[in-house]
KELUMNU-484093 format. One record per residue: y, z, x of N, C-alpha, C in turn. Coordinates in steps of 0.05 Angstrom, whole numbers, plus 5000, padded with zeros to 4 digits. Layout:
BEGIN
YZXYZXYZX...
***
This chain:
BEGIN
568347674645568347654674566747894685564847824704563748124712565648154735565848474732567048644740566448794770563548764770561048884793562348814816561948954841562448854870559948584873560448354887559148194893556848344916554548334907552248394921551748674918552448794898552349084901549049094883548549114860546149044847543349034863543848774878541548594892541448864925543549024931542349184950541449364938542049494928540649714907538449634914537249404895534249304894533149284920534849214935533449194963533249344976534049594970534949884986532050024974531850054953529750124935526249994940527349704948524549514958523649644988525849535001524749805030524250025032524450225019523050495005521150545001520450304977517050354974515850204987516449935010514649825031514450105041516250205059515650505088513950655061514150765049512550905033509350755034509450535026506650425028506150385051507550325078506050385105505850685110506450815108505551075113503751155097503051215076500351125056497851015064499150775074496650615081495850565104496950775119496450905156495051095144495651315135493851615118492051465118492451255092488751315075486651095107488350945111486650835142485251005162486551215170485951405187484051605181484851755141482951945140481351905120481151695114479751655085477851365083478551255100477150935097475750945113472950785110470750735119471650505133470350445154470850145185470749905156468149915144467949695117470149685098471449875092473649855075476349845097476149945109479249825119478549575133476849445148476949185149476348945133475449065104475448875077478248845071479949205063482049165058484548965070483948955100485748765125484748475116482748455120481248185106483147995091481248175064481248015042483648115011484548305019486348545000488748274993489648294965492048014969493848304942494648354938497148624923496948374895496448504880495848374850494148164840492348084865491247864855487647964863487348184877484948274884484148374862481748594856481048754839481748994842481349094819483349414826480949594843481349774852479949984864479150154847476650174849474250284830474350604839473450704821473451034827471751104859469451014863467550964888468850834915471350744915473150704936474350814950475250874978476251154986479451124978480750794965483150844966484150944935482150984917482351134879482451394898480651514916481051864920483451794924484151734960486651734961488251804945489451554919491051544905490951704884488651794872487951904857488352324861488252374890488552644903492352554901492752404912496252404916497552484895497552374875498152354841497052554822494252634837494152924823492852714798491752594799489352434772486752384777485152344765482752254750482452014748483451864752482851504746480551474759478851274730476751154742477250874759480450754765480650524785483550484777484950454802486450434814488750184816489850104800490949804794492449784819493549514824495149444836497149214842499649174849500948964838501448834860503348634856504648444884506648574880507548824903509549054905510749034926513549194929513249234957511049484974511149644954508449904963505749804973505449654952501349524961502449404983504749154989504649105007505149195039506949435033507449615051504549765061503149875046501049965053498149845058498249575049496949335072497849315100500049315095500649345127500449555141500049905132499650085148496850055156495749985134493149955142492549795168493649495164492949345182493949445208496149625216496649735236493949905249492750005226491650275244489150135250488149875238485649745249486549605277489349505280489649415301489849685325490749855329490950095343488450195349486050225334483550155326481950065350483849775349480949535359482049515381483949605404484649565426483449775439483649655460481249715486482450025495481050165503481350445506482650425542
***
């Protein structure tokens, strides 16, 4: 018989999933604001899908990024269907929308 509180497990995971989404929107507001080129953050808003794109090549501003954060060297940048990539698609897509509205 398990023993566990009913739903205790599955919040954990979910407590932990919303963590690294806000982590990846705040991330992906940073690298939007000081690191991405108008072409890369509106490729990234585009066309970016979290594990099914190509990874980010060393020549990308989001390998520095990641690569300055982590304190590495990677020549490219993997990425999964996360809550993080997806969290930080969305910071991104915030700061192009903030961006594109009328002054």
């Amino acid at each position: 018989m398990n023993t566990r509180k009913a739903g205790r497990p599955d919040a954990a995971v979910d407590d932990q999933d919303l963590a690294d989404y806000q982590i990846g929107v705040k991330d992906g507001r940073v690298w939007a604001h000081d690191y991405a080129t108008p072409e890369e953050l509106g490729g990234l808003v585009e066309n970016f899908e979290p594990g099914r794109s190509a990874d980010f090549d060393r020549n990308h501003s989001v390998s520095r990024f990641m690569n300055g954060k982590e304190h590495k060297d990677a020549t490219s940048v993997p990425h999964s269907d996360s809550p993080f990539w997806r969290g930080f698609a969305a910071g991104a897509e915030e700061v192009l929308n903030e961006l594109s509205r009328p002054s």
